[in-house]
Backbone as CSV, one residue per row, in Angstrom:
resi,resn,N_x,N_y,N_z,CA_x,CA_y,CA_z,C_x,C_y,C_z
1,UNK,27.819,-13.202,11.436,26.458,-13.378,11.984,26.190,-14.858,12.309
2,UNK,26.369,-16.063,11.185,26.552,-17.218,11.630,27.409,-17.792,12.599
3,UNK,28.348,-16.897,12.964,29.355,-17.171,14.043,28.738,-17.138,15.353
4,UNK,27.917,-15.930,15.274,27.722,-15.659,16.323,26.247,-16.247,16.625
5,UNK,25.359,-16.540,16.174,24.713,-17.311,16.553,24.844,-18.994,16.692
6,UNK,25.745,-19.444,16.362,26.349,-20.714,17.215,26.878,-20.758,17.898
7,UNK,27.616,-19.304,18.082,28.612,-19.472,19.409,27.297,-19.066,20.517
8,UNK,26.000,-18.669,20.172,24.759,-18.370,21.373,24.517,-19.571,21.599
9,UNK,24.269,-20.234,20.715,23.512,-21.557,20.445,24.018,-22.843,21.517
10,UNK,25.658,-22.152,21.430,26.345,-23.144,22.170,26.479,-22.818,23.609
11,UNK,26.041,-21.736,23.805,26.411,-21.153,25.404,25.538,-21.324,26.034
12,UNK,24.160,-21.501,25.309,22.390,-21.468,25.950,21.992,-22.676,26.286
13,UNK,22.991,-23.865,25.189,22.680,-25.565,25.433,22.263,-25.546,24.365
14,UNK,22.832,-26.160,23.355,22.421,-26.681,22.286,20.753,-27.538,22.283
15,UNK,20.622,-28.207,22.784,19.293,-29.321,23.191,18.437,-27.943,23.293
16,UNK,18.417,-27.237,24.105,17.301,-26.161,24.344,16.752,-25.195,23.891
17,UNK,18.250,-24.416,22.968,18.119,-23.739,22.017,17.648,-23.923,20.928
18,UNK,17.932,-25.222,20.248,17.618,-25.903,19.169,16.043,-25.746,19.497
19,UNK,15.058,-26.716,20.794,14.202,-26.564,20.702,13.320,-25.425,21.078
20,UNK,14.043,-24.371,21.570,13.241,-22.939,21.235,13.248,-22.222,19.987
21,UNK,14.338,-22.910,18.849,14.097,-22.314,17.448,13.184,-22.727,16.682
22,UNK,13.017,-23.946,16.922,12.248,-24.386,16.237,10.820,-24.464,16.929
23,UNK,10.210,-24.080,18.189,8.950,-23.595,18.696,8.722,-22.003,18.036
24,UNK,9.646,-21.388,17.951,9.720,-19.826,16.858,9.709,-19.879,15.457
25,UNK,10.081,-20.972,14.833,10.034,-21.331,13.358,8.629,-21.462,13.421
26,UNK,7.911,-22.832,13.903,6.478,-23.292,13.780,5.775,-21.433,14.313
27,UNK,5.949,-21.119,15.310,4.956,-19.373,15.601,5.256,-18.872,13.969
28,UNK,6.448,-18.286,13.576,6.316,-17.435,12.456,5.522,-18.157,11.302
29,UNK,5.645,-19.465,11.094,4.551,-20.383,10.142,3.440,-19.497,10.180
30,UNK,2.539,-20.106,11.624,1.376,-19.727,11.991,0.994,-18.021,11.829
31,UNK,2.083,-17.003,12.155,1.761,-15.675,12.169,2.014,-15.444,10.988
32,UNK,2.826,-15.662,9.578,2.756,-15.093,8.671,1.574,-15.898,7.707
33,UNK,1.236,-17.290,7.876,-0.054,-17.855,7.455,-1.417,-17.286,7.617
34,UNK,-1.637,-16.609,8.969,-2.326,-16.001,9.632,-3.072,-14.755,9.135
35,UNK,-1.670,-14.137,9.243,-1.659,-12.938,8.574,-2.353,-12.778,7.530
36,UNK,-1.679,-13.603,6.434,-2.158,-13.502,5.041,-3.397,-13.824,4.894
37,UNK,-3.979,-14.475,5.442,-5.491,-14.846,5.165,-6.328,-13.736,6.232
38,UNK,-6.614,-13.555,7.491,-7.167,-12.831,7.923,-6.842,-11.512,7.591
39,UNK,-6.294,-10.900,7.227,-5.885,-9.489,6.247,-6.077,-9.693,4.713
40,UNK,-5.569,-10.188,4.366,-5.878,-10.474,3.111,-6.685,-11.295,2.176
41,UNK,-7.152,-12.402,2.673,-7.775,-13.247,2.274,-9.505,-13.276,2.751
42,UNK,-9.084,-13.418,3.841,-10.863,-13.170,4.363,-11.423,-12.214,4.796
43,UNK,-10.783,-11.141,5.374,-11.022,-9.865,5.603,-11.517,-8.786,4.275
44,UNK,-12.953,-8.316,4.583,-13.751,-7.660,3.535,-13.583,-6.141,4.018
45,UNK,-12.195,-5.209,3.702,-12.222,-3.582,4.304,-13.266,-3.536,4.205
46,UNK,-13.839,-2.687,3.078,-14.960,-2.213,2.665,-16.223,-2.567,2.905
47,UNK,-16.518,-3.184,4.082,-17.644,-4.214,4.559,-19.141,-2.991,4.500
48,UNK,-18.943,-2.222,4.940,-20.104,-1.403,5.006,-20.313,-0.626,3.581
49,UNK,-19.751,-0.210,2.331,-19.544,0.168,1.338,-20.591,-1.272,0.486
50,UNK,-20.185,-2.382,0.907,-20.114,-3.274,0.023,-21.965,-3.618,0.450
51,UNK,-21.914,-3.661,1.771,-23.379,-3.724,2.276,-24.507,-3.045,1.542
52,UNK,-23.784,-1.918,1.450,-24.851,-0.936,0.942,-25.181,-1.052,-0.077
53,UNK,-24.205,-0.868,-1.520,-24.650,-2.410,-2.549,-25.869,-2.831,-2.843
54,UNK,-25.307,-4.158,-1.458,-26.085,-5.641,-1.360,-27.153,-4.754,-1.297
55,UNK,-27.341,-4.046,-0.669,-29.009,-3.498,0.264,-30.148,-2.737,-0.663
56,UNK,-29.105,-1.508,-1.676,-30.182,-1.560,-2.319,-30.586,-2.142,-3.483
57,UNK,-29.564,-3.688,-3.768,-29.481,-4.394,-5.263,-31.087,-5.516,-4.288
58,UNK,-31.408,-5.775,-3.094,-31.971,-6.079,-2.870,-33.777,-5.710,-2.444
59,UNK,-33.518,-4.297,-2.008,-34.692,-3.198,-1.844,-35.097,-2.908,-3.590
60,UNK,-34.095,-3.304,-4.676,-34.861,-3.145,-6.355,-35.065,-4.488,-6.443
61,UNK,-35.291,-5.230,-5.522,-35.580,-7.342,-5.831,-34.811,-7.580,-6.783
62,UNK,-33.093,-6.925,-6.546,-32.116,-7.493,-7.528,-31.821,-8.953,-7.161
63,UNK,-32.015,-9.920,-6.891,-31.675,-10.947,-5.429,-30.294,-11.281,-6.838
64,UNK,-30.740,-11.581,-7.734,-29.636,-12.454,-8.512,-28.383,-11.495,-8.756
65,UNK,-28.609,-10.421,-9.039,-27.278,-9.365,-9.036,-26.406,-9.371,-8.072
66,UNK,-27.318,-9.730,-6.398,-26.818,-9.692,-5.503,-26.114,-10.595,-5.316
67,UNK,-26.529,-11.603,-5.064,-25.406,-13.134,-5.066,-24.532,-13.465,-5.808
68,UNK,-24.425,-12.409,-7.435,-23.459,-12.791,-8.446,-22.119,-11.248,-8.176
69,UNK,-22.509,-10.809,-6.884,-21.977,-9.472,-6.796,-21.393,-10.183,-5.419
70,UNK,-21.977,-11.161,-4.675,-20.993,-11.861,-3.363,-19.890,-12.600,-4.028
71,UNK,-20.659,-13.277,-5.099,-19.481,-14.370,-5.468,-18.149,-13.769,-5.860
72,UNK,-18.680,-12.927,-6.603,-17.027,-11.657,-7.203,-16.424,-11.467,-6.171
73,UNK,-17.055,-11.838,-4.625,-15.926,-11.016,-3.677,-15.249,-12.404,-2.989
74,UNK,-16.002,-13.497,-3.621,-14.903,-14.445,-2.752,-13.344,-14.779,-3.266
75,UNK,-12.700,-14.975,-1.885,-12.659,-15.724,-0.883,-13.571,-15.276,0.368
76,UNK,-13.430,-13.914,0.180,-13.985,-12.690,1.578,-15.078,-13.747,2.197
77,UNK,-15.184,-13.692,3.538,-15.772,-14.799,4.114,-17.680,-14.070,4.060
78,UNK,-18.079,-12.836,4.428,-18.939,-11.743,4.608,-19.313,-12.287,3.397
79,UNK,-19.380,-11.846,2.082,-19.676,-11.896,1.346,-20.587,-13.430,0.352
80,UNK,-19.605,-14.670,1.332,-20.339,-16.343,1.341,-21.167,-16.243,2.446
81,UNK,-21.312,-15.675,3.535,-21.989,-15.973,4.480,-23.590,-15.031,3.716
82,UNK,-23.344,-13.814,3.260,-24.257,-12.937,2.642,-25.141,-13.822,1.591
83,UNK,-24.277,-14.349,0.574,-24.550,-15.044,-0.741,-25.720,-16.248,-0.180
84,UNK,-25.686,-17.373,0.924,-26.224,-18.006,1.330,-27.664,-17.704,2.149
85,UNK,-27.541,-16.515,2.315,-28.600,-16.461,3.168,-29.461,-15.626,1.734
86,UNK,-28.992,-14.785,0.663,-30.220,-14.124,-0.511,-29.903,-15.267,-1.203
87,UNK,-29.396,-16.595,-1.325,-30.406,-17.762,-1.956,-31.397,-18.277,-1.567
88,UNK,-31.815,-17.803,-0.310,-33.065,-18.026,0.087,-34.119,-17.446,0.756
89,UNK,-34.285,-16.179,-0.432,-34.802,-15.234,-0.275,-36.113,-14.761,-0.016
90,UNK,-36.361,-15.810,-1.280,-37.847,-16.271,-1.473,-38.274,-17.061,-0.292
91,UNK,-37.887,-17.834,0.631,-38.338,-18.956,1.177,-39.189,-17.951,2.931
92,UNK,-38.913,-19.204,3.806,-39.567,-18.521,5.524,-38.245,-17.811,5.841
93,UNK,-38.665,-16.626,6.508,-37.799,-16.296,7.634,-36.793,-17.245,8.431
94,UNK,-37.160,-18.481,9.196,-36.609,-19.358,9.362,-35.563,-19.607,8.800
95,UNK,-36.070,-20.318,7.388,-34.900,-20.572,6.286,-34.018,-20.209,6.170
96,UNK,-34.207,-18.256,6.135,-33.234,-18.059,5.627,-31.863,-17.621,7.070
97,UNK,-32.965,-17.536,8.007,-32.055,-17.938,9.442,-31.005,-18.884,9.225
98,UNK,-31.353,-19.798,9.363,-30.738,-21.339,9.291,-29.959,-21.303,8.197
99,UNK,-29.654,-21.176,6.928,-28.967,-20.801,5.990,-28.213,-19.813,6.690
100,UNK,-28.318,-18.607,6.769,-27.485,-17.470,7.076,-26.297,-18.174,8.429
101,UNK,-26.929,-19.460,9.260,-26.178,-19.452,10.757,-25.462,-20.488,9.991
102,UNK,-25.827,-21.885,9.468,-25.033,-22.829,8.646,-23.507,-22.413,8.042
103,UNK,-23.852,-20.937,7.334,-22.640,-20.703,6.500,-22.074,-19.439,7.568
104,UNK,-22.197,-18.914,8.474,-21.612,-18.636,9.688,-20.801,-19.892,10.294
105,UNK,-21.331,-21.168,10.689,-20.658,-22.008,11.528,-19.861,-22.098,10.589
106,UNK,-19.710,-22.417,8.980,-18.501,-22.641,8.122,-17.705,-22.407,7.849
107,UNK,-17.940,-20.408,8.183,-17.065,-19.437,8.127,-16.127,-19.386,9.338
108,UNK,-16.482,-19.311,10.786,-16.204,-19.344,11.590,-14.490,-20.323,12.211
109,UNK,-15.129,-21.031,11.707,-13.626,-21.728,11.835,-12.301,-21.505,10.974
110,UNK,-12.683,-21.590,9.749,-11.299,-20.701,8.592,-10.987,-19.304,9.664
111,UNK,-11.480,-18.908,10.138,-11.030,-17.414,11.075,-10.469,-17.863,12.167
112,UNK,-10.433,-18.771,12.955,-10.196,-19.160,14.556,-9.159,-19.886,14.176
113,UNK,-8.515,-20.845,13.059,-8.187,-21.880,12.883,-6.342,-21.701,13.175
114,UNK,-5.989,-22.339,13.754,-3.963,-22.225,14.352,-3.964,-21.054,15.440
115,UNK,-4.729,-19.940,15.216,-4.531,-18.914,16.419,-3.973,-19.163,17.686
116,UNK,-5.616,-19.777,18.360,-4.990,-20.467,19.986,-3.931,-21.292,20.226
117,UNK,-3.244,-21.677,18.779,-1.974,-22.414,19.245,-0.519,-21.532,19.426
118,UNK,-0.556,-20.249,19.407,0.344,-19.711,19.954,0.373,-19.543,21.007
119,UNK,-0.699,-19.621,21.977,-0.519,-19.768,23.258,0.094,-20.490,23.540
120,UNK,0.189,-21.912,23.304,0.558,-23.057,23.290,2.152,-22.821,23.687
121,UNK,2.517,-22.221,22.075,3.960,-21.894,21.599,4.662,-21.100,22.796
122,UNK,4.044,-20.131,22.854,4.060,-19.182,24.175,5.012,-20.037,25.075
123,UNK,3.932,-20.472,26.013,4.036,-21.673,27.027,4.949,-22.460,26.956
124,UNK,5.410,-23.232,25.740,6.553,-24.080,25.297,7.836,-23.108,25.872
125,UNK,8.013,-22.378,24.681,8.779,-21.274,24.663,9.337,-21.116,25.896
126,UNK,8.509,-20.608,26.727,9.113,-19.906,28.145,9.751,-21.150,29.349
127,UNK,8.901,-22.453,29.438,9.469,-23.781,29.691,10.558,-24.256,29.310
128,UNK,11.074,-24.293,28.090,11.624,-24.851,27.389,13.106,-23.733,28.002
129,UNK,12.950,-22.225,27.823,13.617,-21.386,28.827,14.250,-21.405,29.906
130,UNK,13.452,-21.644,30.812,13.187,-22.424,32.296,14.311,-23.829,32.420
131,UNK,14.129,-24.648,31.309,14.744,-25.581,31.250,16.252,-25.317,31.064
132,UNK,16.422,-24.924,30.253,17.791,-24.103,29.818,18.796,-23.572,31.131
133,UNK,17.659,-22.669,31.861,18.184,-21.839,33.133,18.451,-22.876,34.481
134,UNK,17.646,-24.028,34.431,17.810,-25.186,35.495,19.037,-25.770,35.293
135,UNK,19.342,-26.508,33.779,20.396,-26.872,33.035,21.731,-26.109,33.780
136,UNK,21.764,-25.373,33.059,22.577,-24.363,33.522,23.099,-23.963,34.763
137,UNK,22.325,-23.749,35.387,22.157,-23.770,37.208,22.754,-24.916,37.667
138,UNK,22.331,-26.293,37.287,23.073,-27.711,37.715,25.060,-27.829,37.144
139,UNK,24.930,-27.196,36.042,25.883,-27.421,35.277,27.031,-26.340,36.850
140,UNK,26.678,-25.076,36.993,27.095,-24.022,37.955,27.199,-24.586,39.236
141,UNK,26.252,-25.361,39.718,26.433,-26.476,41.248,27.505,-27.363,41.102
142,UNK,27.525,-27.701,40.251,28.356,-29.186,39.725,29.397,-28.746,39.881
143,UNK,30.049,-27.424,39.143,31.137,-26.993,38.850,31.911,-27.156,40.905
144,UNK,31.092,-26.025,41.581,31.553,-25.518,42.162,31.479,-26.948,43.708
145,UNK,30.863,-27.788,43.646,31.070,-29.072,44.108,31.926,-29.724,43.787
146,UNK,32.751,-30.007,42.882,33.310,-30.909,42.180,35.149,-30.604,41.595
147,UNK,35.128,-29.197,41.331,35.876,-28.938,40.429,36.812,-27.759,41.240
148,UNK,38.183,-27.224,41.545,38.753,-26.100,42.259,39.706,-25.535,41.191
149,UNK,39.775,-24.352,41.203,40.784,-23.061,40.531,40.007,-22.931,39.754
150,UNK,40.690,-22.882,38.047,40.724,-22.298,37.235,39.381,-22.722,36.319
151,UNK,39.182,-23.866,36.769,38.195,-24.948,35.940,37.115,-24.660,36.502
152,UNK,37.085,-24.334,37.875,35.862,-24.334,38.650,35.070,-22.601,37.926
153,UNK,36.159,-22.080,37.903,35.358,-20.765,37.066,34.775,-20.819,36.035
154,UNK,35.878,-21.292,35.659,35.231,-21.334,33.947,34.106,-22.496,33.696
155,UNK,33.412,-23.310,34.573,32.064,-24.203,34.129,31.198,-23.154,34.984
156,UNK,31.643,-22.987,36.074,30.580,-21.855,36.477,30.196,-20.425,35.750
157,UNK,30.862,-20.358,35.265,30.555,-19.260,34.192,29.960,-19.908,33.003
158,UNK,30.174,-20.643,32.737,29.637,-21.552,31.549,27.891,-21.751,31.710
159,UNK,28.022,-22.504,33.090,26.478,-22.468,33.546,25.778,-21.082,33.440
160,UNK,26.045,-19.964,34.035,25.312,-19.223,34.610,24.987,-18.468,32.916
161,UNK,26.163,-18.300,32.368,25.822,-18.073,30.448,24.700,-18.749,30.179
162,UNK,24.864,-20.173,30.501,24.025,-20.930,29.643,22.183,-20.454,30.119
163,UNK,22.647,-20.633,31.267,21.302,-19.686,32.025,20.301,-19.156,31.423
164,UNK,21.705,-17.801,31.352,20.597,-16.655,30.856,20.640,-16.435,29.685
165,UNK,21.615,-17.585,28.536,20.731,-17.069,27.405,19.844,-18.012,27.072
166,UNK,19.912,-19.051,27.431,18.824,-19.692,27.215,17.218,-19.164,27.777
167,UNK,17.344,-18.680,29.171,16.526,-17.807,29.452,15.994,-16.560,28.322
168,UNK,16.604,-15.813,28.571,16.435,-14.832,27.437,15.665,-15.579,26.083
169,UNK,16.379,-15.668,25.375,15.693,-16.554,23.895,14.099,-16.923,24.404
170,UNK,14.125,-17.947,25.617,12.985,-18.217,25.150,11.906,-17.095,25.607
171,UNK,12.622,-16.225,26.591,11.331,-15.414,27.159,10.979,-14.442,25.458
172,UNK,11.952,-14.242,24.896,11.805,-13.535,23.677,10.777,-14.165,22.625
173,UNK,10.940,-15.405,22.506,10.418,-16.179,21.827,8.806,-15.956,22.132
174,UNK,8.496,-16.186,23.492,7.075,-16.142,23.925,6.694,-14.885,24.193
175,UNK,7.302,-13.804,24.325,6.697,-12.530,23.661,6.399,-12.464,22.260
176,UNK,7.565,-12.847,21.551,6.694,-12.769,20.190,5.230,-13.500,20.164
177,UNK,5.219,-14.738,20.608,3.996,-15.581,20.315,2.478,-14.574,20.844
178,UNK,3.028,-14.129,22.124,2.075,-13.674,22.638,1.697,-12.898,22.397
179,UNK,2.696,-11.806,22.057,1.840,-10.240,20.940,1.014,-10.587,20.380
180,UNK,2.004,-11.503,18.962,0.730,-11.827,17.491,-0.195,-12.771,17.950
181,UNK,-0.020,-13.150,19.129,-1.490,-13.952,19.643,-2.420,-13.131,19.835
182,UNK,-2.633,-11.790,20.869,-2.905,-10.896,20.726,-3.852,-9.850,19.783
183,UNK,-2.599,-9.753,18.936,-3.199,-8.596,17.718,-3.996,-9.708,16.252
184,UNK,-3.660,-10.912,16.558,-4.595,-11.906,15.823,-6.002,-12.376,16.312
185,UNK,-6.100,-11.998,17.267,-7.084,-12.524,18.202,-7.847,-11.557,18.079
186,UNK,-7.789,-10.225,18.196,-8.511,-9.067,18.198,-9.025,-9.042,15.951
187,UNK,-7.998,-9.578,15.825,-8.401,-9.146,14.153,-9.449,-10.121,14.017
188,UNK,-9.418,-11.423,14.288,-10.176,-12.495,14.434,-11.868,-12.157,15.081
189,UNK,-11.773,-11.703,16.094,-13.163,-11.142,16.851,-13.620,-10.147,15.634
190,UNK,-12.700,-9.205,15.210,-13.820,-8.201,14.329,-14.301,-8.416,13.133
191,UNK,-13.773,-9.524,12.135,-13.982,-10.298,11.441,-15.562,-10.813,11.870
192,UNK,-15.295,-11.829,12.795,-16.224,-12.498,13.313,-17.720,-11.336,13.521
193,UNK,-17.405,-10.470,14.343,-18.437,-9.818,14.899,-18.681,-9.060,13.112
194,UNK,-17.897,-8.614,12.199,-18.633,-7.706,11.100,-19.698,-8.704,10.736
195,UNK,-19.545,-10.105,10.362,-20.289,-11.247,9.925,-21.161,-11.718,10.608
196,UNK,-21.584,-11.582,11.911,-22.415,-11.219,12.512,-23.495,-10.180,12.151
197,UNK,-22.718,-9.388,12.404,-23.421,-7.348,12.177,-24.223,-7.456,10.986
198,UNK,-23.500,-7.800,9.982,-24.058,-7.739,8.401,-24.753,-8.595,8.146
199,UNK,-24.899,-9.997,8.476,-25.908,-11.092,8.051,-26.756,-10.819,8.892
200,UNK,-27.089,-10.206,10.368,-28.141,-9.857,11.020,-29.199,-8.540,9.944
201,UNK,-28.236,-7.707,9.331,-28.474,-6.625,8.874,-29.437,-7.329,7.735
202,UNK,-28.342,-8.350,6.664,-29.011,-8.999,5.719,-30.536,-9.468,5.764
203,UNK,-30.392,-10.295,6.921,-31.949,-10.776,7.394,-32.900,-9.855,7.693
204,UNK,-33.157,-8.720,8.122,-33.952,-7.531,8.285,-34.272,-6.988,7.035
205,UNK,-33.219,-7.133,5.634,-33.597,-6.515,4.623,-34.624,-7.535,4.057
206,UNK,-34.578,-8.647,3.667,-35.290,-9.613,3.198,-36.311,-9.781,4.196
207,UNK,-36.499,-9.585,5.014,-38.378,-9.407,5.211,-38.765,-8.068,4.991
208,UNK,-37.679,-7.062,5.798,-38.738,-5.414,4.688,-38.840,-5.943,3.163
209,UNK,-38.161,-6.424,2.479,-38.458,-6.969,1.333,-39.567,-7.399,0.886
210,UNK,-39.737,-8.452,1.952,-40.637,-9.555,1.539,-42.196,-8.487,2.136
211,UNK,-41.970,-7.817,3.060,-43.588,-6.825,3.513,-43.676,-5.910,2.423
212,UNK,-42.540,-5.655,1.954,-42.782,-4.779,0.710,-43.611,-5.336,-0.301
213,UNK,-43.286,-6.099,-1.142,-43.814,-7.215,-1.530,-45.470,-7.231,-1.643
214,UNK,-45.300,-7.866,-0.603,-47.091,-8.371,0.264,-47.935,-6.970,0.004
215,UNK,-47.116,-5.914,0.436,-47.997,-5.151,0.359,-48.520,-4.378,-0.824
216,UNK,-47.389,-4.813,-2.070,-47.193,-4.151,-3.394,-48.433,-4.790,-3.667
217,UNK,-48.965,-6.454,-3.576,-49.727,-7.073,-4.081,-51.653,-6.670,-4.071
């Protein structure tokens, strides 16, 4: 197996290959980093389960049960963005606006954060490809300008190898990037939009709350 990926390594151009492995080393960083935190780390399954909870620990003016029932769920991002806005429960509508959007803008970025740089990778990737296949191509001109019989085949074959695997690799390379760019990007939006959904939800409970209230009095 090590054989044979140096003997690729060597047919694609060392210089090019090298730097399309290592534009695929840095992607898998980013996609298995990725991964783990937006699936596992900040991602709340149970988001509507957990709401419901919050909703009626708040409709019994549990407020403190409630925030000591977010904190149990951190890291989950839903659950800090939730916690911030019933510390200020008691206060204006406003308030607890501005609180609720504050720890949104905070959240917001831990979710977005390395994503758009697989595009990037992408882009590298397929250039860096390109480069390989030009390489290659010159190496195949050269031959057949320069060189007659036996020799002239064998660099022209050399080139046109080097070509397409260098080609290949990297177009491979930037499919990968671009899938998990993709299916990260979409996990990323629904994240985003549940934390949305639910702190909008949050804020509607705390003024029926608070009219409840007023009117108990």
């Amino acid at each position: 197996m090590f054989e044979f990926i140096k003997l690729k390594f060597h047919q694609g151009g060392e210089f090019e290959m090298s730097a399309i492995a290592l534009t695929l080393i840095i992607s898998i960083v980013i996609i298995v980093e990725r991964t783990y935190r937006l699936w596992l780390q900040y991602d709340l399954a149970n988001s509507g389960g957990f709401m419901a909870a919050v909703q009626k620990m708040v409709m019994n003016n549990s407020i403190e049960n409630a925030i000591r029932l977010c904190k149990k769920a951190r890291p989950k991002l839903l659950p800090y963005v939730l916690a911030e806005g019933l510390k200020r429960a008691n206060d204006s509508a406003e308030e607890v606006d501005n609180a609720i959007e504050h720890a949104t803008l905070s959240a917001v970025p831990k979710v977005a954060y390395g994503v758009p740089f697989l595009a990037t990778t992408a882009n590298v990737a397929t250039l860096l490809g390109l480069l390989g296949t030009i390489h290659g191509l010159i190496k195949s001109f050269g031959a057949v300008s320069e060189l007659t019989g036996s020799q002239k085949q064998e660099v022209l074959g050399q080139g046109i190898s080097q070509a397409l695997t260098a080609t290949f690799f990297g177009l491979g390379t930037a499919l990968i990037c671009l899938m998990a760019y993709g299916i990260l990007s979409m996990k990323q939006k629904a994240i985003i939009d549940d934390i949305g959904k639910n702190a909008s939800r949050l804020t509607d409970l705390l003024y029926t709350r608070k009219m409840k209230l007023k009117g108990s009095k």
